[in-house]
NURO-244114 format. One record per residue: residue in one letter; x, y, z of N, C-alpha, C, O in turn. Coordinates in steps of 0.05 Angstrom, whole numbers, plus 32768, in hexadecimal, padded with zeros to 4 digits. Example, Ala and Ser with C-alpha at 12.3 -4.5 7.8 and 13.67 -1.06 7.14 Angstrom:
! residues 2
A81087F8E809C80F67FA6809C81087FBE809C811D7FBE80A9
S81017FD3808E81117FEB808F81028001809D810C801780A1
//
This chain:
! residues 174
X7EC97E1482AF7EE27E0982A47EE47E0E82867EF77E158279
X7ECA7E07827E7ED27E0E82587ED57E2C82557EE57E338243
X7EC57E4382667EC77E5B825E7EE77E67825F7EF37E75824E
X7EF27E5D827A7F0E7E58827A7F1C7E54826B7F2D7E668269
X7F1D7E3A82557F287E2F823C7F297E44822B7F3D7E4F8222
X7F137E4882287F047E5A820C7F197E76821A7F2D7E7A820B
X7F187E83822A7F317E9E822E7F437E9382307F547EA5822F
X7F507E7E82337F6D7E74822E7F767E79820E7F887E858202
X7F5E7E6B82057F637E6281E47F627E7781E07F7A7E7B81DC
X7F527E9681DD7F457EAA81CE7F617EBC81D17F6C7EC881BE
X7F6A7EBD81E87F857EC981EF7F9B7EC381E47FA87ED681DC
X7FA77EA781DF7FB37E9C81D77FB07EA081B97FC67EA481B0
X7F9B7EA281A57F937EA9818A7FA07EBF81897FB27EC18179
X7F997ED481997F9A7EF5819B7FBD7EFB81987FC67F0A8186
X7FCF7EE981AF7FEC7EEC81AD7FFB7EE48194800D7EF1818B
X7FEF7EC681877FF47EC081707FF57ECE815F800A7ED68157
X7FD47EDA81507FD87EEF81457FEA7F0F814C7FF17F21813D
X7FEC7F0E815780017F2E816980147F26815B801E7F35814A
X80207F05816180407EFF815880407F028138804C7F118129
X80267EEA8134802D7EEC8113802C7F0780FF80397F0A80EA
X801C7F1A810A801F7F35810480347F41810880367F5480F8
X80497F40811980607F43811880737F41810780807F5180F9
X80757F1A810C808C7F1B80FA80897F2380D6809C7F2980C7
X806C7F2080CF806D7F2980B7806E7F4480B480707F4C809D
X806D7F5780C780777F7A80C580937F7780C0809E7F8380AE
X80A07F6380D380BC7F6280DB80C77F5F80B780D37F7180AA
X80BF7F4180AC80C57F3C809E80C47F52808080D57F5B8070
X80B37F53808180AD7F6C807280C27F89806C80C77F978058
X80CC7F87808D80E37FA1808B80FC7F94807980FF7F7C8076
X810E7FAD806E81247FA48064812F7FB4804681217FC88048
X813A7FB7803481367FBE802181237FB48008811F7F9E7FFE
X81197FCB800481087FC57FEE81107FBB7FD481217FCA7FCB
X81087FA67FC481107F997FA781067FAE7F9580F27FBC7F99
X81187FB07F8081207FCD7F6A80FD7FC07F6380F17FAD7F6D
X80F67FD27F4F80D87FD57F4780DB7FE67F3680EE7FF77F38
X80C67FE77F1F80BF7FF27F0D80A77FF47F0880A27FE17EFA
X808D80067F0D807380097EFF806F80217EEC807B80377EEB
X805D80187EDE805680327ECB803D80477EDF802E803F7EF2
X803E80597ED8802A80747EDE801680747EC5801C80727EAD
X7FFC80767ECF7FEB807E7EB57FEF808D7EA77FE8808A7E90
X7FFD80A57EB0800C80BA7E9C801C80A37E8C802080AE7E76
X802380937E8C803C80827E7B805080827E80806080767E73
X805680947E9A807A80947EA58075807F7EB3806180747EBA
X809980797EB880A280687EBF80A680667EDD80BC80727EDE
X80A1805F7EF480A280667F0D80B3804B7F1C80AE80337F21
X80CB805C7F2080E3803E7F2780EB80467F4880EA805B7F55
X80F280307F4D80FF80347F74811580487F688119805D7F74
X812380417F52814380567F528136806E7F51814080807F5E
X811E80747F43811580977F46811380997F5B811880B07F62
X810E808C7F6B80FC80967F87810F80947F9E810A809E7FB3
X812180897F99813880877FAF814480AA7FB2814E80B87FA1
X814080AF7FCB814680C67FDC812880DB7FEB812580F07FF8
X811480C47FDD80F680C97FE380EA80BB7FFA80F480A57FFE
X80D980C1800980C380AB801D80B380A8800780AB80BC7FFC
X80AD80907FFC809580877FF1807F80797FF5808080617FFB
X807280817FF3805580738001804B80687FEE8040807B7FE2
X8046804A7FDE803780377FD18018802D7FDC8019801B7FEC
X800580337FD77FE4802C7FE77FE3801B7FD47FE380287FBE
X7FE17FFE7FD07FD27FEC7FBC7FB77FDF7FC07FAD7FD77FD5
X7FAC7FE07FA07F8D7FE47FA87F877FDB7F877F957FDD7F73
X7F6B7FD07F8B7F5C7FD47F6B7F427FE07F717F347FDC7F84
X7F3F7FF07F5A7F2780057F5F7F0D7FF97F677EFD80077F74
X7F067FDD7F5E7EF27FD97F6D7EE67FD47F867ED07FD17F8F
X7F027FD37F917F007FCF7FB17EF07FDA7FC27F047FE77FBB
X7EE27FE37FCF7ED37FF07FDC7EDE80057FF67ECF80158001
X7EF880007FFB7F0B8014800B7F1F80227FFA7F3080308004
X7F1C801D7FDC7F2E802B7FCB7F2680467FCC7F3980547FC7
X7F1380517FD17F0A806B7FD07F1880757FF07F25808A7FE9
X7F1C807280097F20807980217F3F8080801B7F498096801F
X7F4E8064800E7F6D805F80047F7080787FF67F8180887FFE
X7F65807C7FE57F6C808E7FCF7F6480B17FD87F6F80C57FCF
X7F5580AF7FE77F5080D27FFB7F6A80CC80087F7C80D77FFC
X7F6F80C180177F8880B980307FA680BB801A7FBB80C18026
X7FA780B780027FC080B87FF17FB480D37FF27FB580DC8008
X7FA880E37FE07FAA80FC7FDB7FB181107FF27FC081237FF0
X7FA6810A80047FA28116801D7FC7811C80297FD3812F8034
X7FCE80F8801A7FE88100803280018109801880188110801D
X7FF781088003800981157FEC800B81307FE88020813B7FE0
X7FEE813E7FF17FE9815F7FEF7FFF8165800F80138173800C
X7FFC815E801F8009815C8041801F8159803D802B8168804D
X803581478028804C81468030805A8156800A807181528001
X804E816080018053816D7FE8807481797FEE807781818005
X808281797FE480A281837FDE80AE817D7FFF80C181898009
X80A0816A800C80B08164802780C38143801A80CD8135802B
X80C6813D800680D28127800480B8810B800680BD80F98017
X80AE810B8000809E80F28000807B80F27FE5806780FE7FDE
X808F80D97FE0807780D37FCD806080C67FD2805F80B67FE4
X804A80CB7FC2803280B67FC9802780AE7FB0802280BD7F9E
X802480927FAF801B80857F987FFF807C7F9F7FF780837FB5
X7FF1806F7F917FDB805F7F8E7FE180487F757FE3804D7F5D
X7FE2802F7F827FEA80147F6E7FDC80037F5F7FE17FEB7F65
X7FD280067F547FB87FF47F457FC77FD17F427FDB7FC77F37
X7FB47FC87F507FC17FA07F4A7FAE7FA07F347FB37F8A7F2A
X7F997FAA7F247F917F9E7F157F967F967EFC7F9D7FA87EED
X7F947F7D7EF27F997F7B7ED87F9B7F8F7EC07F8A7F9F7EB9
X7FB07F8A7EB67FAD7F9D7E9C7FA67F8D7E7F7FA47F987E69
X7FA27F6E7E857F957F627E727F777F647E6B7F6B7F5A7E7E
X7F697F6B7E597F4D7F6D7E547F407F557E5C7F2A7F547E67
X7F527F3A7E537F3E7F1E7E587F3A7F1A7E7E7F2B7F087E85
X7F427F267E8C7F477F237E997F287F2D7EB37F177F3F7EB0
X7F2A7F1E7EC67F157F257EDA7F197F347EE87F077F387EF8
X7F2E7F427EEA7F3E7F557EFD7F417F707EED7F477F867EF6
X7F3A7F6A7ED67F3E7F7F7EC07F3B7F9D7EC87F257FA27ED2
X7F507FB87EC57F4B7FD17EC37F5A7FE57EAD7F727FE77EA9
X7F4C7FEF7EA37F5980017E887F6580167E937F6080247EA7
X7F7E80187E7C7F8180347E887F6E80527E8E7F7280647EA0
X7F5B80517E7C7F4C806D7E707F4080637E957F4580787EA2
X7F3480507EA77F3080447EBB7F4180597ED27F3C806E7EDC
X7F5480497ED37F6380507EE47F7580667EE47F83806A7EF8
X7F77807D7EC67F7680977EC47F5F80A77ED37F6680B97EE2
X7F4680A27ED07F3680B17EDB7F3480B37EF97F2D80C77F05
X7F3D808F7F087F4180937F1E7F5280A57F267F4980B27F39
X7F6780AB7F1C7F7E80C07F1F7F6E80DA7F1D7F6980E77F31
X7F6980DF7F087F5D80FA7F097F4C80FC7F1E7F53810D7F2E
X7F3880EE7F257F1A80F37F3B7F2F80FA7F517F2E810F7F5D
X7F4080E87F557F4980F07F797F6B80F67F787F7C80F07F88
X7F6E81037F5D7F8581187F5B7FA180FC7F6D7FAC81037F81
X7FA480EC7F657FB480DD7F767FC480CD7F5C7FB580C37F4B
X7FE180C97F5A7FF380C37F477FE980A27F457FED80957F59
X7FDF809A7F367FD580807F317FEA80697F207FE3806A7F08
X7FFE80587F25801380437F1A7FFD80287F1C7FEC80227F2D
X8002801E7F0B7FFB80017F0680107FE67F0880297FE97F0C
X80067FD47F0680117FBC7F1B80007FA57F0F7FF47F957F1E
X7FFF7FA37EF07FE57F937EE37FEC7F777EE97FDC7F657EEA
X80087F757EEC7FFF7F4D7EF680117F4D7F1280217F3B7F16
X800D7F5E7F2380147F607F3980307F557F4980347F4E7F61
X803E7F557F39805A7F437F38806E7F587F4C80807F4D7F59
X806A7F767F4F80737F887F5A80677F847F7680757F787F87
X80517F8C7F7B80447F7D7F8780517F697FA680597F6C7FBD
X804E7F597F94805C7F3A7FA880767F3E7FA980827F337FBB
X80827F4C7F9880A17F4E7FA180A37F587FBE80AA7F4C7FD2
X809A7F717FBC80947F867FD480807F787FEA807B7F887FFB
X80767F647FEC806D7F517FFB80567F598002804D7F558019
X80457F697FEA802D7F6B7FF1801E7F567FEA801D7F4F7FD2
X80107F497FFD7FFB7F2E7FF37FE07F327FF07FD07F227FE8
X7FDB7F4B7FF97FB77F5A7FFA7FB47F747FF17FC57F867FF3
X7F9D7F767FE67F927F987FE57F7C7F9C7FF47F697F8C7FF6
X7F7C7FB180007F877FC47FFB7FA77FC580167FA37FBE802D
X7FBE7FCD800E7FD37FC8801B7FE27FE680207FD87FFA8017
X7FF57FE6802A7FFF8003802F80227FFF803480287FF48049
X803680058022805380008022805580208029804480328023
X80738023803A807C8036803880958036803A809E80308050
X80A5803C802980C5803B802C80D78057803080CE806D802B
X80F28052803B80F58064804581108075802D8112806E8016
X811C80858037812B808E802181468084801A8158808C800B
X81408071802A81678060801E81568046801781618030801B
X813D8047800C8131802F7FFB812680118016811B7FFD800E
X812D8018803381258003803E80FE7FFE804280F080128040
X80F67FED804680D97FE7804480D27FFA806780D47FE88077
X80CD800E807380CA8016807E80AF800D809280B1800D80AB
X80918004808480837FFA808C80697FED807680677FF3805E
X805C7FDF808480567FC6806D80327FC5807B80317FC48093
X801E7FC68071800C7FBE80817FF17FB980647FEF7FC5804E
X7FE17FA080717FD87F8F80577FB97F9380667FB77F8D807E
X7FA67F9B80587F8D7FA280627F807FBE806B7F907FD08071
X7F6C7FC2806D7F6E7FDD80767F487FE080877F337FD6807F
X7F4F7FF380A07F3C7FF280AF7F26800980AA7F2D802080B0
X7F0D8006809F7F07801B808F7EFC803580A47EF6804B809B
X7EFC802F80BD7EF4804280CD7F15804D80DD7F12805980F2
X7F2B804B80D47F4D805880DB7F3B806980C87F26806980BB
X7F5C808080D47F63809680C87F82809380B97F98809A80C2
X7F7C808580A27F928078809B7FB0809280947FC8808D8096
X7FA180AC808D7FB680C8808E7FBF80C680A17FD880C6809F
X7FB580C180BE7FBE80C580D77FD380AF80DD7FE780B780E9
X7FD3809A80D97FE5808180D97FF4808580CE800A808680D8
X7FEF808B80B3800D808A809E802080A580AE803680A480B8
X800D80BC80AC802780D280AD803280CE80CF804080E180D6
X802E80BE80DF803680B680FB805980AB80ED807080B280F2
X804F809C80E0806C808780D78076809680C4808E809580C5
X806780AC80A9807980C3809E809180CD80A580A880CB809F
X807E80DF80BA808F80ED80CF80AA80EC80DC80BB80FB80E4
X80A780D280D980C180C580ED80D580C280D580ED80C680D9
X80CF80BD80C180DF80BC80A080EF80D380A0810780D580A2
X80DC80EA809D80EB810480988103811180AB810D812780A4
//
């Protein structure tokens, strides 16, 4: 009778989570809030540039330990969709304040750019961020080209093929 219970409950956990994973995809869809980040280059990287683009946002701070997988998987799918209409970013949440425990410099997160050739924007007090309803890193936004939130996903499984996922839902953009 308890083992019974126990697959009632474990099942019942399993659908919960299914739902609540839902409606926060659900919620998630919709138009994206205008935004503004800087590029380590120092440009300015706005939704109005990017509107008529697929843009792919990966948010992450370099010390993460799947920031390296994130950041092959941006380059990967930036070299792949080159002059097809879609951008790929890499978002740094980390602080741009020095006092800070979260702290990353630019000369930092320039070199990240350079090592894995991937357009690197910052996001130092993460206010962009939470607009776009990212609550975790490492996270993955992708919007579509009339600016709606296309798909939203917060965590990342380090044994996916996260190229293979994203350009599944690309694809269907173009």
């Amino acid at each position: 009778m308890i083992s019974v219970m126990r697959k009632v409950l474990f099942n019942a956990a399993l659908v919960l989570s299914a739902l609540i994973a839902l409606t926060v995809s659900a919620s998630a869809q919709g138009r994206a809030p205008e935004f503004s980040l800087r590029s380590t280059d120092g440009a300015a990287v706005t939704s109005q540039s990017l509107h008529g683009d697929v843009v792919v946002l990966t948010f992450g701070a370099s010390w993460l330990p799947l920031t390296r997988n994130q950041m092959e998987a941006a380059k990967k799918l930036a070299d792949g969709y080159a002059g097809r209409g879609v951008v790929v970013y890499w978002v740094s949440t980390e602080s741009d304040n020095p006092k800070s425990k979260n702290f990353a410099s630019e000369d930092q997160l320039r070199e990240l750019s350079r090592k894995y050739k991937v357009k690197v924007l910052r996001d130092g007090d993460g206010s962009v961020a939470k607009r776009l309803g990212v609550d975790q890193v490492p996270s993955v936004l992708i919007i579509d080209k009339q600016g709606q939130v296309a798909f939203s996903q917060g965590g990342m499984d380090p044994n996916a093929n996260l190229v293979t996922q994203l350009s599944e839902r690309i694809n269907k953009l173009l």
